[in-house]
VEXKESE-520078 format. One record per residue (C-alpha): residue number from 0; residue in three letters; x, y, z. Coordinates in pm, 1 decimal, always signed. Layout:
REM VEXKESE-520078
<num=NUM; residuo=ala; px=X; py=Y; pz=Z> $
...
This chain:
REM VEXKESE-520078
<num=0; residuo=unk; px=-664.6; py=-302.8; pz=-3613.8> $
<num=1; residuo=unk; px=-347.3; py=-360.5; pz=-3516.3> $
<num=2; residuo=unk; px=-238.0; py=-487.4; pz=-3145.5> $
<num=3; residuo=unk; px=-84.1; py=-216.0; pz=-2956.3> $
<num=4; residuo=unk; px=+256.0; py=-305.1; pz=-2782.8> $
<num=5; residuo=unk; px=+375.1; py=-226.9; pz=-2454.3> $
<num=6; residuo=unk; px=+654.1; py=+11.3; pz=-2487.5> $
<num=7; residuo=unk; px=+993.2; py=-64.8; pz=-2399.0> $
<num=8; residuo=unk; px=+1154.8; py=+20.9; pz=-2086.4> $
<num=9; residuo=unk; px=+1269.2; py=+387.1; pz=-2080.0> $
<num=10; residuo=unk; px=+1644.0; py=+467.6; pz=-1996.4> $
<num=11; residuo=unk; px=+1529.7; py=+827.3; pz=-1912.7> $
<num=12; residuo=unk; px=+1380.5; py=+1047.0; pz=-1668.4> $
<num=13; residuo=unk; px=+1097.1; py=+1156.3; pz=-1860.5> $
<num=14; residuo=unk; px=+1057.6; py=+842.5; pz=-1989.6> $
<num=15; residuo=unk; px=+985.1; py=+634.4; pz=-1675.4> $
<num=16; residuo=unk; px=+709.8; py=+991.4; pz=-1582.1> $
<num=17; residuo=unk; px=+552.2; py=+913.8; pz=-1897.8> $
<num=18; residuo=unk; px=+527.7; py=+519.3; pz=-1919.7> $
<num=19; residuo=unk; px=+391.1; py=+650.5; pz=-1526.5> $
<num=20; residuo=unk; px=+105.5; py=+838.5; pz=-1637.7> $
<num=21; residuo=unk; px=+76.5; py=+719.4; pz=-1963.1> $
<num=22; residuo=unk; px=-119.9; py=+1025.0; pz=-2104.2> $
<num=23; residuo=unk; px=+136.7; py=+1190.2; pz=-2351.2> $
<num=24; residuo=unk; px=+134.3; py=+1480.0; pz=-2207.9> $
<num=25; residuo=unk; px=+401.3; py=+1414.4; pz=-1887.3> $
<num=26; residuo=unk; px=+632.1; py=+1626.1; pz=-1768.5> $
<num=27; residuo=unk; px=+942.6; py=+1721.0; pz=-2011.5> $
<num=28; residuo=unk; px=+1265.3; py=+1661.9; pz=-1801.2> $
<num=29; residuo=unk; px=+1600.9; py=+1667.7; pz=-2006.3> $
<num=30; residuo=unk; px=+1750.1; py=+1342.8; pz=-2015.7> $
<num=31; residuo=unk; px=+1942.5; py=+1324.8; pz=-1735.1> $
<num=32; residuo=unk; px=+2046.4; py=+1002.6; pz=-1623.2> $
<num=33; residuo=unk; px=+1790.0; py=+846.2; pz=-1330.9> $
<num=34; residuo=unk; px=+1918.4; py=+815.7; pz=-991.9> $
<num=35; residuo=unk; px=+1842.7; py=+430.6; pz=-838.9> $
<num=36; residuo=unk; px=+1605.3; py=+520.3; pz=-618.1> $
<num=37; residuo=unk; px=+1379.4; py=+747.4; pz=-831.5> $
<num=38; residuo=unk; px=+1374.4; py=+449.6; pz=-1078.7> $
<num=39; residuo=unk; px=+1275.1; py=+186.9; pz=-798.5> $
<num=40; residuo=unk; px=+1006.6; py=+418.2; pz=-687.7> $
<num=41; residuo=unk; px=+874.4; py=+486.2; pz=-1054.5> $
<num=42; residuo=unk; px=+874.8; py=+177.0; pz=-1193.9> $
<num=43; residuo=unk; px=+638.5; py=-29.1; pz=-874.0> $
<num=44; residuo=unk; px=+403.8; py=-255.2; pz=-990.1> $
<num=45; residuo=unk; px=+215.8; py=-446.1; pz=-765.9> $
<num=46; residuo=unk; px=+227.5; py=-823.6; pz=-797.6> $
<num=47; residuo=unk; px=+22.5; py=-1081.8; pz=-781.1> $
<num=48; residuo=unk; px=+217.0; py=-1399.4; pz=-836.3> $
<num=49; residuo=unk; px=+527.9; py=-1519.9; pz=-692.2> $
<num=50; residuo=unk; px=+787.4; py=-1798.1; pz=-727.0> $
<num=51; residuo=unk; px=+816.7; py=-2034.1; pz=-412.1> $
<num=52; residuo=unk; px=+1210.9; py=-1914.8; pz=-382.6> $
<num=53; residuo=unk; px=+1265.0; py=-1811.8; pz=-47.4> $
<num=54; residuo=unk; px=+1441.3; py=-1493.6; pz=+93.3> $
<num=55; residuo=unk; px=+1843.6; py=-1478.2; pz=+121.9> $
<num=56; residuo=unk; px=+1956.8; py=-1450.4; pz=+475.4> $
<num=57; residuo=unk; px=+1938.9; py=-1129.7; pz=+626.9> $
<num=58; residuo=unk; px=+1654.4; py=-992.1; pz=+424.8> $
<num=59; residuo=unk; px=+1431.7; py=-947.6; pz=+671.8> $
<num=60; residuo=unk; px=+1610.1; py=-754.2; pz=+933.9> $
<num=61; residuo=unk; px=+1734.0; py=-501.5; pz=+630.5> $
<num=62; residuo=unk; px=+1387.6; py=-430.3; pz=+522.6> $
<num=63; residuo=unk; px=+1245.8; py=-391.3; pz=+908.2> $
<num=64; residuo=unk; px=+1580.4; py=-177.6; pz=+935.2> $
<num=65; residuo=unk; px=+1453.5; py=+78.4; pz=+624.9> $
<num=66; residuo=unk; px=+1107.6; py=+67.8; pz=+734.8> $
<num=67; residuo=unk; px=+1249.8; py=+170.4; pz=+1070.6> $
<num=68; residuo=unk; px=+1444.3; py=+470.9; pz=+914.4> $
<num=69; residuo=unk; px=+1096.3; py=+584.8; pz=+841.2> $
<num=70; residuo=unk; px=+968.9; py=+920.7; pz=+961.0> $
<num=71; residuo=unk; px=+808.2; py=+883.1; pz=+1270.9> $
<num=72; residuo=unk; px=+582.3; py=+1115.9; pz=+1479.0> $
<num=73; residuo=unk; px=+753.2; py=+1283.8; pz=+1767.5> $
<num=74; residuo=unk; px=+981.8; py=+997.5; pz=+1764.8> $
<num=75; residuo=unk; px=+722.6; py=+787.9; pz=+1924.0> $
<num=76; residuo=unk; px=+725.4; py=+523.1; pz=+1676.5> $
<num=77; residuo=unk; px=+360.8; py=+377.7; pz=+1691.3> $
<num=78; residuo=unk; px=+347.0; py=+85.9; pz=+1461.2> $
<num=79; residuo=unk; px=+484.2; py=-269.9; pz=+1523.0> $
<num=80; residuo=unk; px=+517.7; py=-526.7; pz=+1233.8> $
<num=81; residuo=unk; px=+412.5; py=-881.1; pz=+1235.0> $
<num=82; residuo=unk; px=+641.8; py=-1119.8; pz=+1021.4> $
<num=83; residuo=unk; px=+462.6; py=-1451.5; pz=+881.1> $
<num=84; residuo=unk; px=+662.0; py=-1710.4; pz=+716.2> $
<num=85; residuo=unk; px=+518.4; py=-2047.8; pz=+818.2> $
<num=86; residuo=unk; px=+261.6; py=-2185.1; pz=+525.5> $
<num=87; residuo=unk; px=-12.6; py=-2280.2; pz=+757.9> $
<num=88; residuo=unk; px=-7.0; py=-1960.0; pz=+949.4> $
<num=89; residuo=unk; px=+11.9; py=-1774.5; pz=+589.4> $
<num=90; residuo=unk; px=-285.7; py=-1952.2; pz=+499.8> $
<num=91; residuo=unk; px=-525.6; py=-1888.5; pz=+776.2> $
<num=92; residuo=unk; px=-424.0; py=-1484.4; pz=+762.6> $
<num=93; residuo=unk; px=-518.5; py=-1535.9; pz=+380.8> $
<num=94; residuo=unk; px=-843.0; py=-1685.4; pz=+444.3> $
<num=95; residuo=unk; px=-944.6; py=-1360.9; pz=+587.8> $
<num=96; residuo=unk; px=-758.7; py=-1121.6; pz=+420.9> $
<num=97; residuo=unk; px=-979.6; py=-1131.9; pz=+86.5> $
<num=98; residuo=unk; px=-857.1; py=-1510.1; pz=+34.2> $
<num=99; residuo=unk; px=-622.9; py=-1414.6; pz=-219.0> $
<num=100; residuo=unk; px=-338.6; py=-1706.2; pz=-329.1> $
<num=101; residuo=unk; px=-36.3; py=-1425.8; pz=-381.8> $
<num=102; residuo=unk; px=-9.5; py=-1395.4; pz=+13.0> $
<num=103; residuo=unk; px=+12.5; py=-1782.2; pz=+17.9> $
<num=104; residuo=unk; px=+290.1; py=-1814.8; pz=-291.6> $
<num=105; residuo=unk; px=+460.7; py=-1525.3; pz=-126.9> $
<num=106; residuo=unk; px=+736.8; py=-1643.8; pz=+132.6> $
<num=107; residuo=unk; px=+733.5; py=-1343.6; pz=+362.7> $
<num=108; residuo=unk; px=+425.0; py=-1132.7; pz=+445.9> $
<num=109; residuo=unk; px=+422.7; py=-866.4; pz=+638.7> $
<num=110; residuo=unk; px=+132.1; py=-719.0; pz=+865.8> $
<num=111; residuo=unk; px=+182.9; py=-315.7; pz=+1013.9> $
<num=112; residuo=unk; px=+15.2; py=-253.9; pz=+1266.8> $
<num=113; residuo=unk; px=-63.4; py=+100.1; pz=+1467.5> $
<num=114; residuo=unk; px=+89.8; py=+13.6; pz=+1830.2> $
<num=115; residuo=unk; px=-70.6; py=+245.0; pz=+2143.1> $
<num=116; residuo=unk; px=+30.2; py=-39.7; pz=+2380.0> $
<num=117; residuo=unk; px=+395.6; py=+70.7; pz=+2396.3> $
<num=118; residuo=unk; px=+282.2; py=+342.1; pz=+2460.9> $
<num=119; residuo=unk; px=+19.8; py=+289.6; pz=+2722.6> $
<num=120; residuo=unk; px=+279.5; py=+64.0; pz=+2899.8> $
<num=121; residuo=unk; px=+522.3; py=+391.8; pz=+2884.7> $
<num=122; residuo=unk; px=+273.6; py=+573.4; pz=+3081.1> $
<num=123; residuo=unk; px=+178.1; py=+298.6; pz=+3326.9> $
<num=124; residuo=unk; px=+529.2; py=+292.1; pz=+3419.3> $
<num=125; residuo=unk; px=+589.9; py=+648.2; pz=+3477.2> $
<num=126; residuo=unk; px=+245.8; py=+718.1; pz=+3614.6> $
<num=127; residuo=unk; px=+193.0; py=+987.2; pz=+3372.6> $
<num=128; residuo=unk; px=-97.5; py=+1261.4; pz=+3418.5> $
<num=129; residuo=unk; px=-366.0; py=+1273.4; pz=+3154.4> $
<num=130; residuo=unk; px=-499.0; py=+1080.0; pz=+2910.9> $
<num=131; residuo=unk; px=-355.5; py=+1161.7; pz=+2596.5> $
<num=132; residuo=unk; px=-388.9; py=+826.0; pz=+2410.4> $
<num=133; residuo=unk; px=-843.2; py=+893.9; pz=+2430.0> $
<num=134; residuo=unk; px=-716.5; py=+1147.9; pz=+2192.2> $
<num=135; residuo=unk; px=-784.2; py=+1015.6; pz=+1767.2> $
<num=136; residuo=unk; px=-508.5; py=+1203.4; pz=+1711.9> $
<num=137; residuo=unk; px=-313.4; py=+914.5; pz=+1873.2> $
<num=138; residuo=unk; px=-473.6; py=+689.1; pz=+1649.3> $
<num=139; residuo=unk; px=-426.9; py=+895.2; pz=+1341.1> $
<num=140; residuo=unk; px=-50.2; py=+922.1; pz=+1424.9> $
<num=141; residuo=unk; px=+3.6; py=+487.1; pz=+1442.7> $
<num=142; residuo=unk; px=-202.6; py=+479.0; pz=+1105.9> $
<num=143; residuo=unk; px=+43.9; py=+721.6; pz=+939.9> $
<num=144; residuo=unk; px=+345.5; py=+563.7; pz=+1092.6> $
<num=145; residuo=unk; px=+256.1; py=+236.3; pz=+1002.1> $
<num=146; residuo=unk; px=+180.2; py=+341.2; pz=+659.1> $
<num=147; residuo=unk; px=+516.9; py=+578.5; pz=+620.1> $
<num=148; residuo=unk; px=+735.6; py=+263.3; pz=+733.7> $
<num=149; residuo=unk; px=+536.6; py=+8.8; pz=+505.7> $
<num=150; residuo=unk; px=+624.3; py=+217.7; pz=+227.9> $
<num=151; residuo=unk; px=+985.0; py=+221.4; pz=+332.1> $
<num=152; residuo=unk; px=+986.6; py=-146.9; pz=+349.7> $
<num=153; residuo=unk; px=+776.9; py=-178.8; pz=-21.3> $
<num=154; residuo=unk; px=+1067.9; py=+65.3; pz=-178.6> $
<num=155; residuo=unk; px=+1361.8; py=-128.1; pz=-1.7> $
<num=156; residuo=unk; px=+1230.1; py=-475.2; pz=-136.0> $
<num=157; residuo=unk; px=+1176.9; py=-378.1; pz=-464.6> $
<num=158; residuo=unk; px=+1518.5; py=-213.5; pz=-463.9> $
<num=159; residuo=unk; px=+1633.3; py=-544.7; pz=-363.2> $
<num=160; residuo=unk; px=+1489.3; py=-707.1; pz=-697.8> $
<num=161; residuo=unk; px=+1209.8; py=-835.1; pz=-449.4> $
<num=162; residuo=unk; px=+804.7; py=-769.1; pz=-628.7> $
<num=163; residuo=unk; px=+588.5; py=-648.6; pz=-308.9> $
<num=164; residuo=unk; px=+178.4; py=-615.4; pz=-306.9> $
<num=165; residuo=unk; px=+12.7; py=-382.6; pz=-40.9> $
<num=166; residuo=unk; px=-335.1; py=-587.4; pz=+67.0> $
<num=167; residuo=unk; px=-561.5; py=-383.5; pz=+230.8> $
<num=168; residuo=unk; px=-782.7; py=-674.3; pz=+268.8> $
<num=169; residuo=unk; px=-603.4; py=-747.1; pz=+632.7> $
<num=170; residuo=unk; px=-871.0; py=-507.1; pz=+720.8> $
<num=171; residuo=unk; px=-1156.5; py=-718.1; pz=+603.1> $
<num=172; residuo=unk; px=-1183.3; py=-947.8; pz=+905.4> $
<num=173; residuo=unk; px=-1007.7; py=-757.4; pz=+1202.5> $
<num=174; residuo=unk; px=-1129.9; py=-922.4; pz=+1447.3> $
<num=175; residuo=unk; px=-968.0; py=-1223.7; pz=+1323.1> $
<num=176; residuo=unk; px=-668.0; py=-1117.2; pz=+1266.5> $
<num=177; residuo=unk; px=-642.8; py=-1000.4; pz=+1639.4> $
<num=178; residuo=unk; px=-716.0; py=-1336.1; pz=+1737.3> $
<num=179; residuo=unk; px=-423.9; py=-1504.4; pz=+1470.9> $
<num=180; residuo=unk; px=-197.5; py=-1265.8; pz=+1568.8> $
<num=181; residuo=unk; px=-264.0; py=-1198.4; pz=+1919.1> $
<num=182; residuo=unk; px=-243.4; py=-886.2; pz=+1889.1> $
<num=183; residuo=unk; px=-278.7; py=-729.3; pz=+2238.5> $
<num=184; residuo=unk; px=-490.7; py=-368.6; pz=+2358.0> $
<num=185; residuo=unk; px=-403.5; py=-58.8; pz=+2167.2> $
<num=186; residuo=unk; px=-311.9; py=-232.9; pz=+1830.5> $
<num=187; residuo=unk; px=-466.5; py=-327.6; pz=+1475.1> $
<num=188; residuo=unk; px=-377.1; py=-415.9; pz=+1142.9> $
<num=189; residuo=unk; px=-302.8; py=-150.4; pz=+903.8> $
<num=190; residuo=unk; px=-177.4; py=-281.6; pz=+582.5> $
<num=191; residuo=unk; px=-55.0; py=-610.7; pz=+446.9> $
<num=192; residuo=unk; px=+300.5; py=-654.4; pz=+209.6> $
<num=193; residuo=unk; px=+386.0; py=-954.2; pz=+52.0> $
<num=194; residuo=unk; px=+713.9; py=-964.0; pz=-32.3> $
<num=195; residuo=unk; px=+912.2; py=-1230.4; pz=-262.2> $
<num=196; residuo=unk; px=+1030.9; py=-1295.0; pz=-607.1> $
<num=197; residuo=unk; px=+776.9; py=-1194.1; pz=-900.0> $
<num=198; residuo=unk; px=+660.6; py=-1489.4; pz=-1116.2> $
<num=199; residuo=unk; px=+799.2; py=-1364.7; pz=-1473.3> $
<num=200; residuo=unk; px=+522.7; py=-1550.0; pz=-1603.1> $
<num=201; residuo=unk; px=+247.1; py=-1333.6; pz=-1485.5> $
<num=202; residuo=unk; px=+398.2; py=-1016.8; pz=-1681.2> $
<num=203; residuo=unk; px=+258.3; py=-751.4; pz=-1404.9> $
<num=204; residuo=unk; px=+274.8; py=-415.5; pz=-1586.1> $
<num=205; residuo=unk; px=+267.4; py=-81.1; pz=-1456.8> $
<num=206; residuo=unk; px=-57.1; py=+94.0; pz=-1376.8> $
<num=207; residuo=unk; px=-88.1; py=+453.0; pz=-1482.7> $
<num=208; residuo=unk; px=-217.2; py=+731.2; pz=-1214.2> $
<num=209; residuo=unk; px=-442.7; py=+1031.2; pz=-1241.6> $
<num=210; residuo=unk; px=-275.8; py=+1333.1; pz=-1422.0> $
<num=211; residuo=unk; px=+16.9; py=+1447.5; pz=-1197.3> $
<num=212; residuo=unk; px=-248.1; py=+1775.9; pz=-1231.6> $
<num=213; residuo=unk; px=-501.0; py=+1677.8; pz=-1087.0> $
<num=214; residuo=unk; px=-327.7; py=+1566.3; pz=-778.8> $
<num=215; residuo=unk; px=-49.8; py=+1828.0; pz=-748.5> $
<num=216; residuo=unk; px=-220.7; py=+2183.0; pz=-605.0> $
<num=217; residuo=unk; px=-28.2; py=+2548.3; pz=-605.8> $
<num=218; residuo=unk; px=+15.1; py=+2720.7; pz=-290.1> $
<num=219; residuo=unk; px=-392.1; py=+2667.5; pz=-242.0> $
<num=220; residuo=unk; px=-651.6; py=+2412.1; pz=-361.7> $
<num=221; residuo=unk; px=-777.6; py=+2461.5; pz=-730.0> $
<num=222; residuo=unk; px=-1164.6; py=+2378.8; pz=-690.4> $
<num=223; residuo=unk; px=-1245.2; py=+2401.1; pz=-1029.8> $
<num=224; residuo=unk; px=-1488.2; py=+2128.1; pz=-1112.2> $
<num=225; residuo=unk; px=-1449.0; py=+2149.3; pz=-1465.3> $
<num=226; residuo=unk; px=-1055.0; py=+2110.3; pz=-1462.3> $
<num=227; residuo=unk; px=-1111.7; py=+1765.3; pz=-1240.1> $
<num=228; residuo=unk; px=-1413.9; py=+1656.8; pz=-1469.6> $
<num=229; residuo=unk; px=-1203.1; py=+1670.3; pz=-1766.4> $
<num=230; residuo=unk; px=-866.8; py=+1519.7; pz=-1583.3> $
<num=231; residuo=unk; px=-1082.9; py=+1197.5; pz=-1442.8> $
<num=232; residuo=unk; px=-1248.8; py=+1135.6; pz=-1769.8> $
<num=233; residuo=unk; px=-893.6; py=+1121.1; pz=-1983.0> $
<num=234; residuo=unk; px=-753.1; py=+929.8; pz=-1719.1> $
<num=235; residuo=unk; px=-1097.0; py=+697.0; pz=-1800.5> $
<num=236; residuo=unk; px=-976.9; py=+712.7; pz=-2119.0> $
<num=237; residuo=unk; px=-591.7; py=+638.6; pz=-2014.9> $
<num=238; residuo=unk; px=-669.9; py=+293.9; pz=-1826.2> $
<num=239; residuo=unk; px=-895.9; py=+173.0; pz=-2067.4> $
<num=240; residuo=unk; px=-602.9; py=+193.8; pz=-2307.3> $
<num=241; residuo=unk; px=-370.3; py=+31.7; pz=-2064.5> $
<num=242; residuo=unk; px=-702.4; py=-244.7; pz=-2002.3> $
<num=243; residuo=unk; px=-687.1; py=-332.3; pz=-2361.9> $
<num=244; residuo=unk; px=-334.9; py=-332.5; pz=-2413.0> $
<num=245; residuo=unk; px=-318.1; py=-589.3; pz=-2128.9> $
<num=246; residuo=unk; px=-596.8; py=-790.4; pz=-2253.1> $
<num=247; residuo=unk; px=-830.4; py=-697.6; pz=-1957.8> $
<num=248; residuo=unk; px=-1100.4; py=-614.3; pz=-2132.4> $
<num=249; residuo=unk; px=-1462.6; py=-569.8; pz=-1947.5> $
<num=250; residuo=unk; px=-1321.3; py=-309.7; pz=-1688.4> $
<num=251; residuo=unk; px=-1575.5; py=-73.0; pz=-1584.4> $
<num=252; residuo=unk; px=-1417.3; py=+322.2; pz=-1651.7> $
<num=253; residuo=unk; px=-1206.7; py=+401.8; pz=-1344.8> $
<num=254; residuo=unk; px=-1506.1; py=+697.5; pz=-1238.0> $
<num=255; residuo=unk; px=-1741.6; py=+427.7; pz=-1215.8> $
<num=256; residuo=unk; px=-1515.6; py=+191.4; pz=-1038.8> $
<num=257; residuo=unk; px=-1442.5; py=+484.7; pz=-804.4> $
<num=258; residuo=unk; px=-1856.2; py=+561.8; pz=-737.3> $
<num=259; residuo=unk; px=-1969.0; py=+225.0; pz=-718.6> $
<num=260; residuo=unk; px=-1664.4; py=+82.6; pz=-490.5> $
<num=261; residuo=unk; px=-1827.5; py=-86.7; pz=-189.3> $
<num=262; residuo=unk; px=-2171.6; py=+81.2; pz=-303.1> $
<num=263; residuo=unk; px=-2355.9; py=-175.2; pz=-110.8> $
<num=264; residuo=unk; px=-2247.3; py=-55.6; pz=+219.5> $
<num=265; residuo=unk; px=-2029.5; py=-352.9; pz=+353.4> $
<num=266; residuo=unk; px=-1706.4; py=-295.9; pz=+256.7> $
<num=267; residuo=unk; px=-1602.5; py=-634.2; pz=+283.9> $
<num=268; residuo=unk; px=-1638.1; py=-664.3; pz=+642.9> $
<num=269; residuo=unk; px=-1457.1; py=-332.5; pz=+690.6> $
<num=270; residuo=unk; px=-1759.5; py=-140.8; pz=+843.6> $
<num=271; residuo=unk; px=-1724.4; py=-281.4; pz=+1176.3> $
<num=272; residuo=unk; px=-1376.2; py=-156.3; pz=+1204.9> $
<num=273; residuo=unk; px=-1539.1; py=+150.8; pz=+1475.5> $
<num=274; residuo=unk; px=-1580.7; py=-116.9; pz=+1683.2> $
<num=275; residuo=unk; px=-1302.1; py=-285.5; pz=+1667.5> $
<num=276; residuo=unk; px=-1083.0; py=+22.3; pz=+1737.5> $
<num=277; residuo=unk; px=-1316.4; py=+58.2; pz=+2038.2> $
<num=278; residuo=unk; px=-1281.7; py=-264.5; pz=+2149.7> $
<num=279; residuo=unk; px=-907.8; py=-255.4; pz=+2076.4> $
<num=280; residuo=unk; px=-937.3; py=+66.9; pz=+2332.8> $
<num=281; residuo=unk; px=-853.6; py=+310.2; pz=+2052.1> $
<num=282; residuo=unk; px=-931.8; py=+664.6; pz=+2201.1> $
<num=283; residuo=unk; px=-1156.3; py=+828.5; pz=+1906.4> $
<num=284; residuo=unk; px=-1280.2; py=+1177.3; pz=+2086.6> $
């Protein structure tokens, strides 16, 4: 049989949906020319290897500037990033963030975090009634603002040429990381970035997704069991294709991946993150 070939980059809006999904059956846009953004944001990859080349001047501050630009809820702005350059200080967050060398070889990583204690100081200082941050909803709101503004960073780097990685692993030992980063009351990690040049070597490709179809709901939420059954099991079929095309062959079916994730119950370390928040003085009534 012959060996499949990755296809070549697409010059058109259809074209980057389909080499998206994957599945052949994408959406059929005219060929309109692709504005710069929409092409950053289709074409991500996440990457695992980077070159030791460090970051032009100024880098920094622009991509803390777009993740600032973010969305934010009420305009309270409840997220805080930590910025880690030196190698030593890299490698201890590493060691527990799922010990994994890209956040080493990277030269910037990133760590958002949701940040109460602004806001607690806010209140101490204007002796405000009540106790709205005891409320999750607080919480909730610094997850999503972290996560909105991480995003912005991820899009601005890559549209910088930059390769980013999210790592969710920062999660895996929080009670570490509060300790390396001294992080004070009212804050955790959220999510990871590395951000630097990709290694060309590596040859990171782009993932597919589930069908835009199963994700994407009308007006209300389509709980037909059958139409999901048969959307996860061709996108089974979907990233095995990719798998084999990438010589990664042995990967479990992405439904089984899903089921069994973390089937054992420990998550890495990530089930004692109740306590943590609670320790951390994260209201969750």
């Amino acid at each position: 049989m012959d060996t499949p070939t990755p296809p070549a980059t697409p010059k058109d809006l259809s074209g980057l949906i389909e080499r998206r999904y994957q599945d052949g059956q994408s959406l059929h846009i005219s060929n309109q020319s692709v504005p710069q953004t929409i092409s950053t944001i289709l074409e991500h990859r996440s990457i695992r290897a980077f070159l030791p080349t460090p970051l032009p001047p100024g880098t920094l501050e622009t991509l803390i500037a777009a993740g600032q630009s973010a969305s934010t809820f009420s305009m309270l702005q409840t997220w805080s990033v930590v910025a880690i350059h030196d190698p030593q200080h890299k490698d201890a967050v590493a060691r527990v963030s799922g010990n994994q060398d890209f956040i080493r070889q990277a030269p910037l990583f990133l760590i958002f975090c949701a940040d109460l204690h602004r806001h607690a100081n806010v209140i101490d200082k204007y002796r405000t009634a009540g106790k709205p941050l005891e409320k999750i909803d607080m919480l909730i709101a610094g997850v999503v603002d972290a996560s909105i503004a991480a995003e912005n960073v991820a899009i601005a780097a890559e549209s910088l040429g930059l390769g980013i990685c999210m790592v969710g692993g920062v999660r895996n030992n929080a009670e570490s990381l509060v300790e390396l980063l001294h992080l004070p009351e009212k804050t955790f990690g959220i999510v990871g970035l590395a951000v630097g040049y990709a290694d060309p070597t590596a040859h990171e490709d782009i993932k597919p997704r589930l069908p835009m179809r199963e994700i994407l709901h009308y007006e209300t939420w389509d709980s037909n069991q059958q139409r999901q059954d048969e959307n996860v099991a061709m996108f089974d079929d979907v990233l095995s294709k990719h798998y084999a095309l990438h010589s990664m062959l042995g990967r479990k079916p992405w439904s089984r991946f899903a089921a069994e994730w973390n089937a054992d119950g420990r998550m890495d370390g990530r089930d004692r993150m109740r306590g943590l928040l609670e320790r951390q003085g994260f209201g969750l009534n």
